[in-house]
N, C-alpha and C positions, 0 to 999 in steps of 0.2 A: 504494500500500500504506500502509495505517495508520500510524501510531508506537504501541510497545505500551506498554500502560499502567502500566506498572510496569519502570523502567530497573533493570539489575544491574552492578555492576563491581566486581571484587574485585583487591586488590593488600595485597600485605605483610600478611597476614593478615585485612586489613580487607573485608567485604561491605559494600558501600555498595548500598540501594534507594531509589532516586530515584520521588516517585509523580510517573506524566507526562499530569495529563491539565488544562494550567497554563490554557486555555482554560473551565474550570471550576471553577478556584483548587481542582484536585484533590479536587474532589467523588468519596467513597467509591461505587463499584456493586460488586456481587456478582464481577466478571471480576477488580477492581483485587483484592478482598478474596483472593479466592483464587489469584492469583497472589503476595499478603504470606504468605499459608500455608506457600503451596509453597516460598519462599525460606525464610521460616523453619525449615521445615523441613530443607531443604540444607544452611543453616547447622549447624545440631543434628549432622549427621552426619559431615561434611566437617570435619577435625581441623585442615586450612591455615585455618580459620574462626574468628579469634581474637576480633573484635568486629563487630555491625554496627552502622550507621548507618543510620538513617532519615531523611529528606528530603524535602522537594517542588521540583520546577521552577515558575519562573516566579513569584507574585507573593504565592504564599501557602505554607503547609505543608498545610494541609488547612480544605475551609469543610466536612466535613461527609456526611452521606449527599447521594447527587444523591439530589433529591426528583423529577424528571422521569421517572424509572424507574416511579414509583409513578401520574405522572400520567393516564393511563388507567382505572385503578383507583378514583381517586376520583371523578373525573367521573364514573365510569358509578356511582359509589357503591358497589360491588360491597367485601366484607369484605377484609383484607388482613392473612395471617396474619403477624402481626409477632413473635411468639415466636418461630412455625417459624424467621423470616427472621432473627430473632437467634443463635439456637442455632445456623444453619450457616455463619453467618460471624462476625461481630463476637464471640462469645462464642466463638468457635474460635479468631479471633486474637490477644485477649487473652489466654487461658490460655498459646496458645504465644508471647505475647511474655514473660512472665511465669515459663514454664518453662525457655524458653533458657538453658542453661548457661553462657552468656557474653554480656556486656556487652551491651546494646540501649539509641545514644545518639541522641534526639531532636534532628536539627538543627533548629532552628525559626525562620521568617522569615512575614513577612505576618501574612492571617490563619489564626485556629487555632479553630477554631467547633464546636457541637456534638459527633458522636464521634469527628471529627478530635481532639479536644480530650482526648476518650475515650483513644484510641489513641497520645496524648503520654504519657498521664499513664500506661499502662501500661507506657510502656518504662523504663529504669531509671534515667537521667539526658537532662536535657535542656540543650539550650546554647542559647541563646534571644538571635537580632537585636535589636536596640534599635526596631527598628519594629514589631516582633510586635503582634497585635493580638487579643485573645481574647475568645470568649464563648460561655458555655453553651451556653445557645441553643433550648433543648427547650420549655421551658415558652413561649414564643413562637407552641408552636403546636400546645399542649396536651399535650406529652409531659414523661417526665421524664428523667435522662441516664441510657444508656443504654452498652453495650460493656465496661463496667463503670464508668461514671463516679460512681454513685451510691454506688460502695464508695469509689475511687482519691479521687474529689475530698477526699471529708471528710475520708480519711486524711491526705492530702498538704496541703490548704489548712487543717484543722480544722474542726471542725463547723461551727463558727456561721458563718465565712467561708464554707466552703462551702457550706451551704444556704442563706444569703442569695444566693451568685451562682448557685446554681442557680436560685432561684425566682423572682430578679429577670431573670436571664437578661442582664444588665449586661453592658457591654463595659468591660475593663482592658487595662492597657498592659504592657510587659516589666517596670518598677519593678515595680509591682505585682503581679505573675509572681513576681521574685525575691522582695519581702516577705513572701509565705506561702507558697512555699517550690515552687510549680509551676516556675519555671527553680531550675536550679543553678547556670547562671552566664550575666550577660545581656553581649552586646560591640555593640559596633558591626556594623552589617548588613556592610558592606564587609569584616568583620572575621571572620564565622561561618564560612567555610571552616576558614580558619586555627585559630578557636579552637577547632573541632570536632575537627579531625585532632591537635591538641595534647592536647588531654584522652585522645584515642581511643590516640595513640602512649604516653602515660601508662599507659592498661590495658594495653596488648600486651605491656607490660615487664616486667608481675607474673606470677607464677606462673599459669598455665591453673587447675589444681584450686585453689588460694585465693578465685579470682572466683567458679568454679560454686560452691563450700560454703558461699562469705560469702551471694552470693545466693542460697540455698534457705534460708540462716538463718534472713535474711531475710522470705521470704516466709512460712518455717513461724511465727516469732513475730509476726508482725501480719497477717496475711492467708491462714489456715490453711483458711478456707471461702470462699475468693475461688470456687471455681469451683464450689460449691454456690448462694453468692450471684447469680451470674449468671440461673442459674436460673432463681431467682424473680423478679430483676430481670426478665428476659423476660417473666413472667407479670405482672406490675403494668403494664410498656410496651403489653402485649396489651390490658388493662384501657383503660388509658388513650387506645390509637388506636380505641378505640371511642366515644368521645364526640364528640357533633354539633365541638364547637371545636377539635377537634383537624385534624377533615376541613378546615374552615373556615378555619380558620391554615393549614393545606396549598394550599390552593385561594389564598388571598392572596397567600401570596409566588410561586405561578407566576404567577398574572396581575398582580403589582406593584402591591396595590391595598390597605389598610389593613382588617385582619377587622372583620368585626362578630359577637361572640364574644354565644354568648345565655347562655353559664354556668351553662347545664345541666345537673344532675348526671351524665345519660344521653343517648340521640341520642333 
């Protein structure tokens, strides 16, 4: 029998979601996504549910969509509705990580790539290993960041920081994390359990209705079109995996082989 791909254990009010799939440094598919839904959602309901945790087993937090879901697809060249496939997952799970009336803390170790990177930046705070290792990652292979990253990053990083690493697609370290503002606090990897449950027993302590009001404050003064934004975000990503380099970046990193990009405006 399998191991599922998404652990849950709850204690002392705390929901911890471990993603388990540490043989693909927790590469996102559709099963993992909707089973963060579903937790998310229990949480929301479930009133012993004072903060969650998010997490990865094994060597990373998240590298990302698995792109091997899709490998079929491109080889046969066949279109691949990537709005559809945003609007039912990743734009679903950031809105509900974003709407949770309480706490959502990003443990973060390894790497953190594409919309694993997405999906840090939409929880509320993040506690971030000294080995973390990040990067956009989109434009690599003709896309642009996606699950909301095109909103969370600029917000979080500031524009120009942010749209440089988005379009350079750069890898940065937990410093670097902390100096524009994606961690909130970086420790020692040895150290991230501890620091995480520190901060999390921190929130448990305050008032339930203070945390959900701060955070809808929150979100209604800087992020009041976040899930109108998603949207259209879908619709520019749909744009975009249509062009010959994006297929062609996709096709390189399965077969481990370096693209040859024609820079096309169209396929």
């Amino acid at each position: 029998m399998s191991e599922p791909v998404l652990l849950r254990s709850q204690h002392d009010g705390v929901l911890t979601l471990s993603l388990n799939r540490p043989e693909k440094l927790n590469a996102l598919n559709v099963e993992i996504v909707d089973h963060l839904i579903d937790a998310l959602e229990f949480a929301d309901r479930e009133d012993a549910v004072r903060c969650v945790v998010l997490r990865g087993e094994g060597r990373g937090f998240c590298s990302g969509q698995d792109l091997d879901v899709f490998r079929s697809a491109y080889e046969s060249r066949h279109k691949i509705e990537v709005a559809h496939h945003l609007r039912k997952t990743y734009n679903v799970l950031a809105i509900k990580l974003r709407a949770l009336p309480k706490p959502v803390i990003a443990s973060v170790n390894g790497i953190v790539a594409g919309v694993g990177l997405s999906v840090a930046l939409a929880c509320d705070m993040r506690v971030v290993a000294d080995d973390a290792r990040f990067t956009v990652g989109f434009s690599r292979i003709g896309l642009v960041p996606d699950g909301g990253g095109s909103y969370l990053l600029p917000l979080i990083a500031g524009f120009g920081r942010g749209l440089e690493l988005a379009m350079t697609s750069d890898r940065f370290d937990s410093a670097e994390a902390l100096r524009i503002g994606i961690a909130n606090r970086v420790v020692p990897a040895a150290d991230l359990q501890a620091a995480t449950a520190a901060l999390v027993e921190q929130l448990v302590a305050i008032p339930a209705s203070a945390l959900a009001l701060t955070k809808h404050a929150f979100n209604r003064a800087v992020m009041p079109n976040f899930a109108a934004w998603l949207h259209e975000e879908a619709d520019i990503q749909q744009e975009a995996s249509e062009n010959h380099d994006h297929r062609e970046g996709v096709m390189a990193f399965l077969e481990k082989r370096p693209p040859a990009y024609t820079h096309a405006p169209k396929r």
